[in-house]
N, C-alpha and C positions, 0 to 999 in steps of 0.2 A: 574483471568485469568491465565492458566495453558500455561508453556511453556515445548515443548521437552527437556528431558534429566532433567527436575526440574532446567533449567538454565533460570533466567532472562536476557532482553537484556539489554546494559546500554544505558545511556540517549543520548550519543552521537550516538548512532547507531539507539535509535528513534527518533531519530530530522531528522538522513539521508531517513529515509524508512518512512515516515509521508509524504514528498513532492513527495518520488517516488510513494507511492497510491493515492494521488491527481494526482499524468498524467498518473497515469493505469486509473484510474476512468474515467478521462476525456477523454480520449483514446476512453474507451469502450465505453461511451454515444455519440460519433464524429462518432464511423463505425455504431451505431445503427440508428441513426439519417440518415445515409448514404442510410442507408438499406431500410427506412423506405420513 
């Protein structure tokens, strides 16, 4: 997996942004559901 700039993120900053795509995910399947 290729990141911008050839920088890796550290492991502390994937622990933060792993829960925040779990409530964008569930976010988007909550308005689709909405819609639907």
């Amino acid at each position: 997996m290729e990141f911008p700039l050839g920088k890796r993120p550290e492991r502390a900053q994937e622990s933060v942004n792993l829960p925040h795509l779990a409530v964008l995910t569930t976010r988007v399947t909550y308005i689709q559901n909405c819609r639907s």
